[in-house]
DRENLUM-490595 format. One record per atom (N, C-alpha, C): x, y, z; residue in three letters. Coordinates in steps of 0.02 Angstrom, whole numbers, padded with zeros to 5 digits, always signed. Example, Ala and Ser with C-alpha at 12.3 -4.5 7.8 and 13.67 -1.06 7.14 Angstrom:
% residues 2
+00660-00284+00390ALA;+00615-00225+00390ALA;+00660-00165+00390ALA;+00642-00112+00354SER;+00684-00053+00357SER;+00645+00002+00394SER;
This chain:
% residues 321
-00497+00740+02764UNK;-00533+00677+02766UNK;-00483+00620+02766UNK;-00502+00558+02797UNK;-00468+00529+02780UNK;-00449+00465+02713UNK;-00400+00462+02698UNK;-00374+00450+02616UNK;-00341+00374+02638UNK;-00430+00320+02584UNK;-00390+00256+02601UNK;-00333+00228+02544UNK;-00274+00185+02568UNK;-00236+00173+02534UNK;-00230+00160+02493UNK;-00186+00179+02437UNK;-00200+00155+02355UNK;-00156+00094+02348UNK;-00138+00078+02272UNK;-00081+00006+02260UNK;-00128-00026+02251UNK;-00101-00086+02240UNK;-00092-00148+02225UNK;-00062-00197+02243UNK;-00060-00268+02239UNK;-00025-00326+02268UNK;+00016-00325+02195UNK;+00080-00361+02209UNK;+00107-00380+02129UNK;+00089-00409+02088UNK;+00104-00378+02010UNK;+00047-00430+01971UNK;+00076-00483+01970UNK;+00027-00541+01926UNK;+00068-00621+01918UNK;+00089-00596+01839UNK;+00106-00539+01822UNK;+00118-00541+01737UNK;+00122-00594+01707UNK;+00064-00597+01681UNK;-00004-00626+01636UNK;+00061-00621+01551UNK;+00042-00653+01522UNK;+00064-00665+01469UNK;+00037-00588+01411UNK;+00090-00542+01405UNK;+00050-00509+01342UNK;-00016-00496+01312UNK;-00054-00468+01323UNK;-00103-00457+01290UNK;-00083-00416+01193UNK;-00038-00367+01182UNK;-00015-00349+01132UNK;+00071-00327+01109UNK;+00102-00316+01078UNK;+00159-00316+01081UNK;+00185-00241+01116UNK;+00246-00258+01164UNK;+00285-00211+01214UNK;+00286-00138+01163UNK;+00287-00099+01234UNK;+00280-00034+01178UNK;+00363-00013+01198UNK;+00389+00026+01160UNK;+00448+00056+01165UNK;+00457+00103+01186UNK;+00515+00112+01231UNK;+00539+00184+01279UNK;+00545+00232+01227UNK;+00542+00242+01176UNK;+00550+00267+01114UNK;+00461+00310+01111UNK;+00421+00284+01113UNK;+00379+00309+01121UNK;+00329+00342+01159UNK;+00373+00329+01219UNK;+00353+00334+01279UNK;+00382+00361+01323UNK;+00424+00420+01312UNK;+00477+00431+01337UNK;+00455+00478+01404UNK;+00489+00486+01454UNK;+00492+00532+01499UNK;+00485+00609+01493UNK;+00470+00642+01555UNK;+00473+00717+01530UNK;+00445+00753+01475UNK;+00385+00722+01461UNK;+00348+00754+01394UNK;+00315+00815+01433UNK;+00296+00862+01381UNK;+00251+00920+01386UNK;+00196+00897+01370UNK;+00132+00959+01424UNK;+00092+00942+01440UNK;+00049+00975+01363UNK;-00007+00929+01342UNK;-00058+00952+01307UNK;-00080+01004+01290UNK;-00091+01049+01272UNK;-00102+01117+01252UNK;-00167+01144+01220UNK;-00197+01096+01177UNK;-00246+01113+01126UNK;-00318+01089+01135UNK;-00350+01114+01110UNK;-00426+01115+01147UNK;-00453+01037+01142UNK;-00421+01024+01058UNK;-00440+00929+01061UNK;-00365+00898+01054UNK;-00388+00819+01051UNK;-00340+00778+01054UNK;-00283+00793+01006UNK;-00244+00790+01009UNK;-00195+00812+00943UNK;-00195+00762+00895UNK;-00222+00698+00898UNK;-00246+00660+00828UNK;-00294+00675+00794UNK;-00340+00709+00845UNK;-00397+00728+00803UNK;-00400+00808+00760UNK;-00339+00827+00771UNK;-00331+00880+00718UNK;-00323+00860+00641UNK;-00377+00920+00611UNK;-00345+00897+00541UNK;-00358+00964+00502UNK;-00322+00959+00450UNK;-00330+01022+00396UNK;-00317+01024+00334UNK;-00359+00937+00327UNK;-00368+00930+00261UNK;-00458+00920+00240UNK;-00474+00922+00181UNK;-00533+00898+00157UNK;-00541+00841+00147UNK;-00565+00778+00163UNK;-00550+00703+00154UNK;-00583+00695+00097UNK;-00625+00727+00062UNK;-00633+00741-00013UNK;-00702+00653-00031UNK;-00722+00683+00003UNK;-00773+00574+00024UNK;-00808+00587-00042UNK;-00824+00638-00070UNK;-00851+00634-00158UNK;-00816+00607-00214UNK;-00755+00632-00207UNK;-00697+00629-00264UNK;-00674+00563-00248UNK;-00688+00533-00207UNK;-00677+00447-00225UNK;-00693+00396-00269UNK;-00775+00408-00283UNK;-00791+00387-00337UNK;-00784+00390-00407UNK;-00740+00459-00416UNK;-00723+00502-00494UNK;-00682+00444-00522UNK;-00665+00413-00562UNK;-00600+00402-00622UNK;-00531+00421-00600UNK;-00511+00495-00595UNK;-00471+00517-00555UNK;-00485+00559-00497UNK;-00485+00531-00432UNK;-00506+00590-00375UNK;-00461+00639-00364UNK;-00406+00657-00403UNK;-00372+00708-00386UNK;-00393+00757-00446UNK;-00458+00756-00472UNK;-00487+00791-00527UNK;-00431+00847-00547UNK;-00376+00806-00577UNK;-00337+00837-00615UNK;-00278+00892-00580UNK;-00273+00889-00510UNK;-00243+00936-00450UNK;-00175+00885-00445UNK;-00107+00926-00454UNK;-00052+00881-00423UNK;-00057+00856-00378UNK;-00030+00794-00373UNK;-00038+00747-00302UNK;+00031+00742-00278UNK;+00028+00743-00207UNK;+00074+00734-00183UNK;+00078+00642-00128UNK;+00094+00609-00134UNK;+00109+00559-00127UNK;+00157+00531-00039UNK;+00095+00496-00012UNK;+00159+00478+00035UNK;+00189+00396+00048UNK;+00219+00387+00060UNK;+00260+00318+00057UNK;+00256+00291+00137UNK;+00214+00221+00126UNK;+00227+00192+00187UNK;+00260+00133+00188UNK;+00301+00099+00233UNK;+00314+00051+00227UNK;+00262+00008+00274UNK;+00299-00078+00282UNK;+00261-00112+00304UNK;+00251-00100+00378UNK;+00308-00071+00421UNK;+00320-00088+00478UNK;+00244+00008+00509UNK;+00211+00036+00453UNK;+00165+00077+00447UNK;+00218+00159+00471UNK;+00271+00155+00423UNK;+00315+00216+00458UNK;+00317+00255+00389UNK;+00324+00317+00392UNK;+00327+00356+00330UNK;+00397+00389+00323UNK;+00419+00426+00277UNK;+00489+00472+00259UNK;+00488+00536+00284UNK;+00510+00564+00342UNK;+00521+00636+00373UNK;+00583+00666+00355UNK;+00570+00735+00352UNK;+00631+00783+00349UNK;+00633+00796+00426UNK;+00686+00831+00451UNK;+00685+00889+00502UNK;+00706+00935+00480UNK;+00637+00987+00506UNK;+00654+01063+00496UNK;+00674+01110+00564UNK;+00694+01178+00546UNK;+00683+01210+00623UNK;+00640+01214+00659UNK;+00582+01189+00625UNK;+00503+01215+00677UNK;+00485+01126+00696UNK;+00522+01088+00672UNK;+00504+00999+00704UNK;+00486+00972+00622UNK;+00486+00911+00641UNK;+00471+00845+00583UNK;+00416+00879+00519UNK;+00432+00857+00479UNK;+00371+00857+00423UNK;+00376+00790+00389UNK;+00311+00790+00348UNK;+00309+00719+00308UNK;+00340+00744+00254UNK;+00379+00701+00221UNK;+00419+00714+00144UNK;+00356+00681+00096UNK;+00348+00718+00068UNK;+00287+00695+00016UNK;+00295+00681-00046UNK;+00301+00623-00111UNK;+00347+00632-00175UNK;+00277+00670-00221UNK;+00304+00722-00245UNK;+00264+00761-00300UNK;+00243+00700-00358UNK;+00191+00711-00364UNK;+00165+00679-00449UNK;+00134+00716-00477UNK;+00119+00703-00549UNK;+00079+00748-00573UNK;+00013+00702-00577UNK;+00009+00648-00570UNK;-00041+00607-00598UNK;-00069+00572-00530UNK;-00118+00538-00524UNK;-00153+00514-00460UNK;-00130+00422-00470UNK;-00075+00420-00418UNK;-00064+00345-00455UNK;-00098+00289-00439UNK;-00108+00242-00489UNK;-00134+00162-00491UNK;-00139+00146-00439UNK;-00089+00125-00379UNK;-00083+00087-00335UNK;-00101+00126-00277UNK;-00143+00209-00276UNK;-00143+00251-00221UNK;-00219+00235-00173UNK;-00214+00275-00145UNK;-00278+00279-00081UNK;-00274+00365-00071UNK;-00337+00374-00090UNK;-00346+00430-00096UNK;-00355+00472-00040UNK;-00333+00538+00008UNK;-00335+00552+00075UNK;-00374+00605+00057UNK;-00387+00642+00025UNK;-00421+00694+00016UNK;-00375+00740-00022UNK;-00397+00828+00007UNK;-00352+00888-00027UNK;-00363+00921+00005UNK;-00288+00975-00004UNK;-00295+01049+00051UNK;-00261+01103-00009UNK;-00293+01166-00022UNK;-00254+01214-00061UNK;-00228+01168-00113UNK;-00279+01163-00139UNK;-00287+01127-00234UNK;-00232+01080-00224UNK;-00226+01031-00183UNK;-00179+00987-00178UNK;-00201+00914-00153UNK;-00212+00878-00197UNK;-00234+00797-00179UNK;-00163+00744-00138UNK;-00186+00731-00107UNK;-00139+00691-00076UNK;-00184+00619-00044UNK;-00132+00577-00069UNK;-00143+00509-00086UNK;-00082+00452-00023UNK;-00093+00399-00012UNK;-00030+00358+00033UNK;-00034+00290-00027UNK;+00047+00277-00016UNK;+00049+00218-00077UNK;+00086+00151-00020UNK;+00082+00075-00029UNK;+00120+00046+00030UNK;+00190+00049-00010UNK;+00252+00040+00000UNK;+00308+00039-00032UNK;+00362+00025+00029UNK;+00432+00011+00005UNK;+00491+00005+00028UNK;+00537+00080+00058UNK;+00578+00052+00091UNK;+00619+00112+00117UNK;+00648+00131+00075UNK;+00669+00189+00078UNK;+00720+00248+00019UNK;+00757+00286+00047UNK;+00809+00296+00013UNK;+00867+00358+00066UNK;+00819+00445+00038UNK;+00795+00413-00012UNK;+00773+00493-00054UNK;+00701+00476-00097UNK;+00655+00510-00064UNK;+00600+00544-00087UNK;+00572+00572-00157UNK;+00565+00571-00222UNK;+00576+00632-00273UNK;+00639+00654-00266UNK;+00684+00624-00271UNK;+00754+00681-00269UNK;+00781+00710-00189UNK;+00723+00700-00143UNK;+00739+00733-00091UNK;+00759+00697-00037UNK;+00823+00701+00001UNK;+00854+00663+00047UNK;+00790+00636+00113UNK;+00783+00588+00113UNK;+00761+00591+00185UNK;+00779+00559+00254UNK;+00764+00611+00305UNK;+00792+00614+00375UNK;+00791+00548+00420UNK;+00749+00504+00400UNK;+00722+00446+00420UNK;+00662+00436+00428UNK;+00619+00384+00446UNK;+00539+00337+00445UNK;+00533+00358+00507UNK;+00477+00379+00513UNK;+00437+00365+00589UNK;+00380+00359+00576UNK;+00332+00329+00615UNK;+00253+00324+00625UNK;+00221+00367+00679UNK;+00151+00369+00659UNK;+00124+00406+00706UNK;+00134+00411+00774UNK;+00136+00357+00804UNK;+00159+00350+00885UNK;+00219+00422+00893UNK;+00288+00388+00864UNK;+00316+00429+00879UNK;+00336+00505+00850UNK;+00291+00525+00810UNK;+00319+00585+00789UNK;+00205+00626+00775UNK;+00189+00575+00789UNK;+00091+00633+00786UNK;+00104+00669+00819UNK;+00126+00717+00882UNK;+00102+00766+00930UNK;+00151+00825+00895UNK;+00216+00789+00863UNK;+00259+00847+00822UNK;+00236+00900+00760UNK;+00191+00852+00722UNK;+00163+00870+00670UNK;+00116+00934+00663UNK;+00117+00965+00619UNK;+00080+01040+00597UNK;+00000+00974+00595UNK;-00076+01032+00593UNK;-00128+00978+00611UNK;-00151+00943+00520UNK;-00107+01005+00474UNK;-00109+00950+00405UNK;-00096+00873+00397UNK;-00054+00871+00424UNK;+00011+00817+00422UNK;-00008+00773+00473UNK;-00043+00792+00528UNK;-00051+00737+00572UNK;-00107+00710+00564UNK;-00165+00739+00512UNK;-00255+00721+00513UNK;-00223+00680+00457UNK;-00163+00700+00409UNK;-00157+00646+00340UNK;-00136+00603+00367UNK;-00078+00600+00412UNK;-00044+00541+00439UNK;-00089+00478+00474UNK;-00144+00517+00513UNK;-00180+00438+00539UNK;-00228+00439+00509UNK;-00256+00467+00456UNK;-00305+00448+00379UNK;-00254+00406+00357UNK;-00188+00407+00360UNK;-00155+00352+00289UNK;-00161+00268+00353UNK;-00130+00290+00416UNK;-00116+00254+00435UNK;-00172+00194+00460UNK;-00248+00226+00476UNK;-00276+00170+00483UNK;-00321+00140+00416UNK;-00312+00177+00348UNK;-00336+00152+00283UNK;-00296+00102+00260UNK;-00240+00113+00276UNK;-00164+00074+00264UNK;-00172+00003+00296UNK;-00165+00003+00359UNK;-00200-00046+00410UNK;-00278-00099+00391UNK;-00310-00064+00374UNK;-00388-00102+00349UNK;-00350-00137+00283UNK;-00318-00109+00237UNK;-00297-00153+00194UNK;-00275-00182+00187UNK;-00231-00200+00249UNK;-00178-00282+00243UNK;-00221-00299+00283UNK;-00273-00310+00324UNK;-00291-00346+00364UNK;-00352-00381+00336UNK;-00385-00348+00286UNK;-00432-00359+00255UNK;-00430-00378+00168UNK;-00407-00414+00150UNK;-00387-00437+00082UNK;-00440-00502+00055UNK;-00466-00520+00101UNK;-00510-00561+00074UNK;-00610-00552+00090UNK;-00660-00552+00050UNK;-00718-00551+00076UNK;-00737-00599+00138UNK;-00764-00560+00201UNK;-00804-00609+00248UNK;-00859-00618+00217UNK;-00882-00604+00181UNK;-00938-00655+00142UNK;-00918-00737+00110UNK;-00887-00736+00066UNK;-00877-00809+00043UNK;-00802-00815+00047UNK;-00732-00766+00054UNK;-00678-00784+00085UNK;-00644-00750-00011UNK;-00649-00744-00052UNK;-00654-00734-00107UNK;-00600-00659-00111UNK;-00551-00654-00159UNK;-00508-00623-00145UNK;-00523-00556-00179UNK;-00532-00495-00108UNK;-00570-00426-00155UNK;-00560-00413-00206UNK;-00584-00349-00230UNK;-00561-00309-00287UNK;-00586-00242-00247UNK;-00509-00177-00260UNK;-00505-00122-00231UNK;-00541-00075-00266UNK;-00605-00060-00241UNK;-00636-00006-00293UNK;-00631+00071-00253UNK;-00660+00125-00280UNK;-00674+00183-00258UNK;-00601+00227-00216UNK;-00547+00213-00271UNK;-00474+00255-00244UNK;-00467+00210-00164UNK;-00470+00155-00146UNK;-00468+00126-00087UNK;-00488+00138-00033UNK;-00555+00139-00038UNK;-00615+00157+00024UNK;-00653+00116+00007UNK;-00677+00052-00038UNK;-00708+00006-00037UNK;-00675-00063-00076UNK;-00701-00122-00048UNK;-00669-00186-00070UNK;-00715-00204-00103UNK;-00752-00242-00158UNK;-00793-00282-00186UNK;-00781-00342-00194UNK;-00827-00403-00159UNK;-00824-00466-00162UNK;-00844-00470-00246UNK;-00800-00512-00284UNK;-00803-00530-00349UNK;-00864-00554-00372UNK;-00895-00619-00318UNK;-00933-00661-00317UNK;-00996-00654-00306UNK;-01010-00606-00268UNK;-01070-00583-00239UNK;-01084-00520-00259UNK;-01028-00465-00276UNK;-01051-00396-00288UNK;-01045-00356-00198UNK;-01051-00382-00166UNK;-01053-00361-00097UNK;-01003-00308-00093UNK;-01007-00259-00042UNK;-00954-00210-00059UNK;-00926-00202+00025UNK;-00886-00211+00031UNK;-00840-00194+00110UNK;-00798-00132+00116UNK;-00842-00118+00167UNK;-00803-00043+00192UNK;-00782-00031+00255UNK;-00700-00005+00252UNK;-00650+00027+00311UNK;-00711+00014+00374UNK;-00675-00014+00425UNK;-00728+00006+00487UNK;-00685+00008+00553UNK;-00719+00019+00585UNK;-00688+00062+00652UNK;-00707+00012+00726UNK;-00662+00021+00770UNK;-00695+00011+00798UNK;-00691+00027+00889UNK;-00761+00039+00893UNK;-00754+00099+00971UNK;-00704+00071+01038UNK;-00686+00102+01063UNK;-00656+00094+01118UNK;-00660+00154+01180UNK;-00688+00137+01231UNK;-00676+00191+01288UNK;-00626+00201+01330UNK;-00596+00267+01342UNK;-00554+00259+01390UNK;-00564+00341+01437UNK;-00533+00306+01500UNK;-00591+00345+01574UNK;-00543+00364+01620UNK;-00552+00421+01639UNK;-00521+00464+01678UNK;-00571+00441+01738UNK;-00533+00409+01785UNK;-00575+00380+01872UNK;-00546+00419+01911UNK;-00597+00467+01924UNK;-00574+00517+02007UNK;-00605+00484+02072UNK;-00570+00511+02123UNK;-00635+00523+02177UNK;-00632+00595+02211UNK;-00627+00645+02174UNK;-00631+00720+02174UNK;-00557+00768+02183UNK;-00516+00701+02202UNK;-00445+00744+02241UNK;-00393+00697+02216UNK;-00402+00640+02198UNK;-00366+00569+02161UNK;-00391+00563+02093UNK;-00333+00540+02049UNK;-00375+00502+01997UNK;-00331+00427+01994UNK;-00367+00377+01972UNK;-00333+00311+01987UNK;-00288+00290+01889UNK;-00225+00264+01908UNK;-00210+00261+01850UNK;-00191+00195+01849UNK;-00172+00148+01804UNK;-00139+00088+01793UNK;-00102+00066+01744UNK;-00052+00014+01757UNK;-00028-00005+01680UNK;-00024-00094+01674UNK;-00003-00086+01603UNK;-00001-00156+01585UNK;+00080-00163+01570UNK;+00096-00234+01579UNK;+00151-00288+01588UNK;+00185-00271+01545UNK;+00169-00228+01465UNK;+00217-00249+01409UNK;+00212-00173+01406UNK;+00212-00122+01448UNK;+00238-00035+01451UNK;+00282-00050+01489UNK;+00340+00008+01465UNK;+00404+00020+01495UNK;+00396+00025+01564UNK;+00440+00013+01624UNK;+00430+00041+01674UNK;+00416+00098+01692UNK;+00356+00093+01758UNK;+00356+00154+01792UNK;+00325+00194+01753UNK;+00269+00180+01680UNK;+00224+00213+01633UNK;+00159+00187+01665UNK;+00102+00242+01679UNK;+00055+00222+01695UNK;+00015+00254+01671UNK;-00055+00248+01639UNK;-00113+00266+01607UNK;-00183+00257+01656UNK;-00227+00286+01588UNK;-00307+00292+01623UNK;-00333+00244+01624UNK;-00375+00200+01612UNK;-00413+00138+01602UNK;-00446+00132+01542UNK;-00453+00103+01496UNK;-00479+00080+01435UNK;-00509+00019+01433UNK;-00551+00012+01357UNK;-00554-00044+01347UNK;-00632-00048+01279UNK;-00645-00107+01254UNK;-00666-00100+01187UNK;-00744-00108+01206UNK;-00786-00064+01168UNK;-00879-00097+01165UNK;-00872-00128+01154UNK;-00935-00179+01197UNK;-00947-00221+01187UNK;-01035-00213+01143UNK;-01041-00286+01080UNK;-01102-00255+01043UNK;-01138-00253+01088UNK;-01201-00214+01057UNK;-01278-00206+01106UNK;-01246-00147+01170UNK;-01202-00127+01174UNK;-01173-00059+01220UNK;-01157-00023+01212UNK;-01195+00043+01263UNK;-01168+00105+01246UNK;-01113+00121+01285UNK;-01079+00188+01248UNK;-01005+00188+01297UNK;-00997+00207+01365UNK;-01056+00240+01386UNK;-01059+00251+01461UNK;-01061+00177+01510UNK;-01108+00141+01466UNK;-01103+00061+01500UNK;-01026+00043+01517UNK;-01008+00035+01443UNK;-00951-00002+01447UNK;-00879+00033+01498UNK;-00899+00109+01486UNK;-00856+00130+01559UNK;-00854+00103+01617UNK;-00921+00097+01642UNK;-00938+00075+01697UNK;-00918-00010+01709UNK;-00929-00043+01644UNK;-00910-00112+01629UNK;-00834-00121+01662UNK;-00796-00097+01611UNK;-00725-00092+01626UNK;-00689-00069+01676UNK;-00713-00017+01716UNK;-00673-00025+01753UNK;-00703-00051+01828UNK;-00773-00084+01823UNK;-00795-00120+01860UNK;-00742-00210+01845UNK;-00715-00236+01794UNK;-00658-00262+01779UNK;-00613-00277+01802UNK;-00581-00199+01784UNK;-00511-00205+01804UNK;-00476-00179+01851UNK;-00532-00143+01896UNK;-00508-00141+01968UNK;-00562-00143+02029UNK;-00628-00171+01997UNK;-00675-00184+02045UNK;-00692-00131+02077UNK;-00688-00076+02042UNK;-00704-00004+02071UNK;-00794+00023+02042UNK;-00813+00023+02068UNK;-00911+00047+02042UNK;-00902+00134+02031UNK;-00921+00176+01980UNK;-00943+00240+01963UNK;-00977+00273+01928UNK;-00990+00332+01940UNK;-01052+00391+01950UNK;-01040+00439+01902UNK;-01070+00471+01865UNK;-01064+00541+01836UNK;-01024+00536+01790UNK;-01040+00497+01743UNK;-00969+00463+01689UNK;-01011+00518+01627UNK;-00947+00563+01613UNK;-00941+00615+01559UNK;-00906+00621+01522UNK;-00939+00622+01460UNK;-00884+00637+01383UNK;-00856+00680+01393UNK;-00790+00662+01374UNK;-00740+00731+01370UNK;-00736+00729+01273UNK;-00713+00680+01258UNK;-00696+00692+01185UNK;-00678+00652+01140UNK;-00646+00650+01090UNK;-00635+00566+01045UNK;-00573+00579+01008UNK;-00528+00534+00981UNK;-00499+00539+00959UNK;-00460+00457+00903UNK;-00458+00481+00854UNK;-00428+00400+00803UNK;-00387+00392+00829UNK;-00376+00311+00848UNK;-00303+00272+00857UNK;-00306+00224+00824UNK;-00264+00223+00772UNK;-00264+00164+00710UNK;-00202+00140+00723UNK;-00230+00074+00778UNK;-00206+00037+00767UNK;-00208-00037+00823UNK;-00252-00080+00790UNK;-00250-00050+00696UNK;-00304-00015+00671UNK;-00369-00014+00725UNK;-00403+00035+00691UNK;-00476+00052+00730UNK;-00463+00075+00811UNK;-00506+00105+00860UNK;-00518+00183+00854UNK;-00573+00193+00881UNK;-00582+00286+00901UNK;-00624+00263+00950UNK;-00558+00315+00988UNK;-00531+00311+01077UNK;-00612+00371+01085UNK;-00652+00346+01120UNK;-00713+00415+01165UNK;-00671+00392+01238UNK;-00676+00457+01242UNK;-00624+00495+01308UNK;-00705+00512+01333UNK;-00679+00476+01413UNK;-00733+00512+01480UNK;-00694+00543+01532UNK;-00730+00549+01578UNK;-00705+00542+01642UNK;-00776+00504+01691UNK;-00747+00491+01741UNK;-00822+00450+01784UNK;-00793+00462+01866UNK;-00834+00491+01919UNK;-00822+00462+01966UNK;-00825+00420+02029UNK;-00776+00384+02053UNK;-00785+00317+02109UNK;-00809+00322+02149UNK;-00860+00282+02153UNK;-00901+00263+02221UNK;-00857+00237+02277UNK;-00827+00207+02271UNK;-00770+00178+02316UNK;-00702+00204+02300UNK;-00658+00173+02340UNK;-00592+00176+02333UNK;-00549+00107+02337UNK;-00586+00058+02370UNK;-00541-00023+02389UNK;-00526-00024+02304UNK;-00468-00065+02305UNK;-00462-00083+02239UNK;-00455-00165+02244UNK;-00494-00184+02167UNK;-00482-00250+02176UNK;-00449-00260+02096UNK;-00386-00272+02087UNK;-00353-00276+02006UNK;-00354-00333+01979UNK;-00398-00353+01934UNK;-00388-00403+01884UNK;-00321-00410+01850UNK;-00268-00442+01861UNK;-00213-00433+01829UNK;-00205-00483+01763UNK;-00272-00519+01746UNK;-00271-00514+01685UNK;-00266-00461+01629UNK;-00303-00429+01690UNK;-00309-00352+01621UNK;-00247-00304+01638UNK;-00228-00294+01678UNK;-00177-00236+01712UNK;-00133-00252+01734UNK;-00061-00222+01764UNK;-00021-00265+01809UNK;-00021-00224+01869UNK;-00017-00173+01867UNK;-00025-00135+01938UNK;-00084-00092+01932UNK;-00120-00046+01993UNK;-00187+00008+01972UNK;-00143+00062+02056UNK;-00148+00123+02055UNK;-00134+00148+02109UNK;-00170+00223+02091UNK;-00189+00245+02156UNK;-00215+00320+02155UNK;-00147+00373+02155UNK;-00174+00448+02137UNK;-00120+00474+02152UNK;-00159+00556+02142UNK;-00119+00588+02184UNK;-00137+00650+02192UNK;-00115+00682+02137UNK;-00159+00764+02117UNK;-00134+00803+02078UNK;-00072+00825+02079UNK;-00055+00836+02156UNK;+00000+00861+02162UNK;+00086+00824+02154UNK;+00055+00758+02156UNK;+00105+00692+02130UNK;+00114+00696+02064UNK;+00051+00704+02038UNK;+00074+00716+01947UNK;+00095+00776+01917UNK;+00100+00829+01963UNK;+00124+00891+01943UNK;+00190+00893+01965UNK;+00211+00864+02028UNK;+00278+00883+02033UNK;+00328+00826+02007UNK;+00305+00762+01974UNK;+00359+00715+01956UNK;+00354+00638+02018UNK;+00319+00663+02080UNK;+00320+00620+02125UNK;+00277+00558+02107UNK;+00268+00563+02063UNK;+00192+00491+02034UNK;+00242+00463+01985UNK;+00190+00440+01923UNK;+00227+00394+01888UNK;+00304+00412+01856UNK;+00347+00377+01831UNK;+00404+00390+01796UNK;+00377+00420+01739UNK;+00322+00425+01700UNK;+00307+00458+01628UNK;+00208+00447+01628UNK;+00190+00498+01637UNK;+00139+00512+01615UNK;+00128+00453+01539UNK;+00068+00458+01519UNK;+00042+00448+01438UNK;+00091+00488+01391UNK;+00134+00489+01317UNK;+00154+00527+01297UNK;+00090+00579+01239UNK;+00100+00645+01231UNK;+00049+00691+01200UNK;+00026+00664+01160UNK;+00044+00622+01114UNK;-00026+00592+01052UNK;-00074+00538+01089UNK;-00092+00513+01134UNK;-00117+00477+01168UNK;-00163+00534+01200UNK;-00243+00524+01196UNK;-00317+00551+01207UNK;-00313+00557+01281UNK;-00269+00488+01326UNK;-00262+00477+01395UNK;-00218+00564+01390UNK;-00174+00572+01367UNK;-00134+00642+01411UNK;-00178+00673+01406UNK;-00234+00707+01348UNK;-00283+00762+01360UNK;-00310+00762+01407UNK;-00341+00716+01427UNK;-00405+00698+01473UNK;-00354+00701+01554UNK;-00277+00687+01555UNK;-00257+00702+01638UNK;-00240+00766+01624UNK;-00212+00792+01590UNK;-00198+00879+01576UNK;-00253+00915+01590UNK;-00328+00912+01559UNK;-00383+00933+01570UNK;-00382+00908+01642UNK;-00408+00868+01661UNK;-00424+00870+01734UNK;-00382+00884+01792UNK;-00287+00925+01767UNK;-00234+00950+01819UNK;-00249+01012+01801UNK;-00272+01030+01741UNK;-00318+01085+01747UNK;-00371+01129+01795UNK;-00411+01069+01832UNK;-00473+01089+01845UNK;-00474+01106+01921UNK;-00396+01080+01954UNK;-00389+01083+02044UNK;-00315+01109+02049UNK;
């Protein structure tokens, strides 16, 4: 058949929408996805949502403790089998913690704190955050890591009541704020975002924005809007951001991205058309590209890297042809 042209005109790079991501996280030559869900959405802990309310939620179970700093990076070892979180042993559930749940009679808690060469006594290898080290992680360590990281997140961002502005008080091991004044109680919240795998059976169209490394290109995203469901807003968005109209828009799956604090529903949908028309407010380039471009290296310089919901959803569908 014949295959109309993909691209784009150059963008006018639009001023930032959020801060540049780093080649660091984004690196080239990643391996492809492997696991049935997103690899953020693994977990293999109990988030323990009863034992919040207790006095002590670590009902008396050693806690193990993890340390974040501000920049939201924690203390890793390296082992032979890849990264782990260095965790400081306590015996007690401390004052200043946020309670994550428990796995094998073990409460584990995230505290905010400063950098350290050493852990409890134990050297550590250096800080990383989820970005760059979630897809490394055993699925314990990576369900605790973005439980700390977007609880962590709601709490500096949220320090005061939107009710009268009134400066909280942290109740329930840090899963609820209480306005002083009112009694009102504020809780962690989320908030949805879609992002869409656009075929037209033999293509899928990918794009990127101004502040990704070069030559990184992704699926299409973007946030509900209220009063919408996420199939709308598929259709919304990338009616948007590349003036493309589509059909048959299907959940693939979901996954947390805190940050500072979305859960990504993964589709796919496919194009009625092919003309592209790119809002380069929203994007800087949009181009189609064959399976066989993304399998052999001939497409973008770097795929999505594996903790990103976007690699499941193109892995699954280089899967399917």
């Amino acid at each position: 058949m014949s295959v109309p042209p993909g691209g784009s005109t150059p963008a006018d790079n639009p001023p930032p929408s959020e801060l540049p991501v780093d080649v660091a996280v984004w690196p080239e030559h990643t391996p492809a996805t492997t696991d049935d869900v997103p690899v953020l959405s693994r977990v293999g802990h109990d988030r323990g949502h009863l034992d919040r309310s207790l006095d002590d939620p670590a009902r008396g179970r050693p806690v193990r403790v993890l340390v974040m700093d501000e920049r939201r990076q924690v203390p890793v070892r390296e082992t032979a089998t890849g990264p782990e979180l260095l965790w400081d042993q306590r015996a007690r559930f401390p004052g200043d913690g946020i309670y994550l749940g428990h796995a094998d009679e073990v409460a584990y808690a995230v505290v905010r704190g400063e950098r350290t060469l050493s852990i409890g006594g134990a050297p550590v290898d250096g800080w990383s955050g989820l970005r760059e080290i979630g897809s490394d992680l055993g699925d314990r360590d990576a369900g605790l890591l973005a439980q700390a990281t977007g609880i962590v997140e709601w709490h500096e961002r949220n320090r005061f009541s939107p009710y009268t502005g009134a400066a909280t008080v942290v109740e329930k091991a840090g899963w609820t704020q209480r306005d002083p004044t009112t009694g009102q109680e504020v809780f962690p919240r989320t908030d949805p975002a879609v992002i869409m795998l656009v075929h037209d059976g033999d293509r899928v169209l990918l794009g990127r924005q101004a502040v990704w490394p070069p030559g990184r290109f992704s699926i299409l995203a973007g946030f509900v809007e209220p009063g919408e469901s996420a199939e709308a807003a598929v259709a919304r968005e990338v009616a948007e951001e590349v003036g493309i109209e589509v059909t048959d828009v299907r959940y693939v799956g979901s996954q947390p991205w805190p940050f500072p604090q979305s859960l990504m529903l993964g589709f796919t949908a496919r194009a009625v058309g092919t003309q592209l028309r790119v809002d380069h407010d929203e994007i800087e380039e949009a181009r189609w590209f064959t399976r066989e471009e993304l399998r052999s290296g001939a497409g973008p310089a770097a795929l999505p890297p594996p903790v990103s919901i976007a690699r499941h959803i193109i892995d699954g569908w280089l899967s399917e042809g």
